[in-house]
N, C-alpha and C positions, 0 to 999 in steps of 0.2 A: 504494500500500500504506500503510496505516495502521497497522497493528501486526504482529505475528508477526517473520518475521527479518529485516526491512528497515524501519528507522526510518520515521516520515513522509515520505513526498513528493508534498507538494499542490502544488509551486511549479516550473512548468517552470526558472524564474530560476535557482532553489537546485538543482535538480537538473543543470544547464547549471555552473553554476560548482561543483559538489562533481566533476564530467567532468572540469572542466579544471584541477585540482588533483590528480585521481587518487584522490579519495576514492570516486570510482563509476564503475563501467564504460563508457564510452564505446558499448559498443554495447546500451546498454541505452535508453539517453537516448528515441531512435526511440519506445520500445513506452511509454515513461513519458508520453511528449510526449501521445501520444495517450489514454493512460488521463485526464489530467490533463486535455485541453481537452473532452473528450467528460464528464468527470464534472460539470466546470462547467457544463457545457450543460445536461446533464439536472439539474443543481441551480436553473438560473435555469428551468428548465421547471414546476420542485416550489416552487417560490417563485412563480411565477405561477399557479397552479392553487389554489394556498391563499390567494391575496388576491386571486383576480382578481373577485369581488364589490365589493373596497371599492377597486380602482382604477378599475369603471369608476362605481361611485358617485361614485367623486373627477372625474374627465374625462369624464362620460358616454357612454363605448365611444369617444372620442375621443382616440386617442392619439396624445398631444407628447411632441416630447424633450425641451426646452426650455421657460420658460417659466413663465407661472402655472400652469396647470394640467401642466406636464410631471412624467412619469412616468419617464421613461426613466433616470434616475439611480438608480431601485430598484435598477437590476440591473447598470448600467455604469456608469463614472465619465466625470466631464463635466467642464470647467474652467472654472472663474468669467470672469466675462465681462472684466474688466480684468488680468489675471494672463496675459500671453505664454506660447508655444507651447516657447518656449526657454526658460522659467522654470519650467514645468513637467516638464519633460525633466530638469533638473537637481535638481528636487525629487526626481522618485521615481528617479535615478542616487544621488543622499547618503541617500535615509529608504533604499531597499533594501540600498543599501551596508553604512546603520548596522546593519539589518537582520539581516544574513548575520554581519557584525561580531560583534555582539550573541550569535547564536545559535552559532555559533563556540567562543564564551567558556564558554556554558552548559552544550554536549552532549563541551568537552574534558575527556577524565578528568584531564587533568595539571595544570587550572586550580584553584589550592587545594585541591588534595587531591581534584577531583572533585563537583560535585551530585549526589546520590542521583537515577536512571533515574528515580525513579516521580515524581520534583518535575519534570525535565523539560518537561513540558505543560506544565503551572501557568507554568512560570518564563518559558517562549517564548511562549506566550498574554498574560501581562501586557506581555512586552517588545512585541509584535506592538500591541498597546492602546496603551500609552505612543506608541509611534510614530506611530500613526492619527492617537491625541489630536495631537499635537504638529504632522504634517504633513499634514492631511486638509482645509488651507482652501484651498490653490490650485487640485487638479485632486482631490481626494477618496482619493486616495493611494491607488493601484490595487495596490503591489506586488509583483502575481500575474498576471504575462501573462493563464492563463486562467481569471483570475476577471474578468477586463474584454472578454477578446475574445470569449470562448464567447457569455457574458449578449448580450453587445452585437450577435452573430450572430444570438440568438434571440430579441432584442427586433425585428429588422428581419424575420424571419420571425415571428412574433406581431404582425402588425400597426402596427408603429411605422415612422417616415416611413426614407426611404435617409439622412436629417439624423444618423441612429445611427451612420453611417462619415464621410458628405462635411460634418459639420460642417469649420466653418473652411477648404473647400476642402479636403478630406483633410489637413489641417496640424494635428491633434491624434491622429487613431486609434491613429499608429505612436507615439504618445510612451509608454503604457501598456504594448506590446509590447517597447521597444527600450531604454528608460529601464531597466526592473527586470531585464533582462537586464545591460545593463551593469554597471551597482550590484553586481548581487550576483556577479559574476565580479570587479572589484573588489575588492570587501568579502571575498572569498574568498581572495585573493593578497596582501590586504595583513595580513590574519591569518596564513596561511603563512609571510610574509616575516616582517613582525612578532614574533611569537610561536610559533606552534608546530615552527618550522623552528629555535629556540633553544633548545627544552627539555635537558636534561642525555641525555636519551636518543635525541633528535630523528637 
């Protein structure tokens, strides 16, 4: 959902750690899970359909993950080739973290007096940017379980090699999955603890 009586939820992460705070139902989690990885999917389907002229100009219907000519970073994130499997794990465990952190701060009505709803977007859209920019040279800073896993399914089903899971021996796919999980249940509990479990009215 996108708008009407339930705030944003594009981010299985964010929606797993607002669960385990008790800012969201638990048993809703299930039917979000799947809205959220199916939306991705059919979004890396609508991103390929719209550029698939100038990707196989770029590879000529040759599709790499990797690479000079690889493609497969369009739609999933990849990790630089000297940058460890455990260093990227902890990258996107601190940028989600700061993440949810961040957003936390923004969407609290008790935080100075409150942001006005309608700046919202604007202000989590910039902080989401700031982050990218900041953390996006190790592993491309996937944040979003399925903004990484969905593309990354339907790039090995559009023709891109089984290299889109078993890079590195399978020792990268889970870090995008299990990293921004962490992070943002994290990021979640230590705002609770932190702050909003102090408020005067808390």
């Amino acid at each position: 959902s996108v708008a009407g009586g339930v705030s944003a939820h594009l981010n299985p992460a964010v929606t797993l750690a607002n669960a385990s705070t008790r800012k969201f139902p638990l048993a809703k989690v299930p039917l979000y899970f799947a809205a959220q990885y199916m939306g991705a999917f059919v979004g890396a389907a609508l991103v390929f359909l719209t550029y698939k002229d100038l990707i196989d100009h770029f590879d000529n219907g040759e599709r790499q993950v990797l690479g000079e000519k690889g493609t497969a970073g369009i739609f999933a994130t990849y990790p630089k080739e000297h940058v460890s499997t455990l260093t990227c794990f902890i990258d996107q465990v601190i940028a989600t973290g700061v993440m949810v952190i961040t957003a936390e701060s923004i969407v609290d009505e008790r935080n100075f007096g409150g942001l006005p709803k309608f700046l919202h977007p604007t202000a989590l859209g910039l902080m989401i940017m700031a982050i990218i920019f900041s953390f996006a040279y190790n592993c491309m800073c996937p944040l979003n379980p399925a903004r990484d896993l969905s593309p990354r399914l339907f790039t090995l089903m559009a023709g891109w090699s089984a290299e889109t899971f078993t890079l590195r021996n399978w020792n990268y796919v889970w870090v995008p999955i299990l990293g921004p999980h962490i992070g943002a249940i994290l990021g979640a509990w230590i705002y609770k603890v932190a702050i909003s479990d102090n408020w005067p009215d808390a």
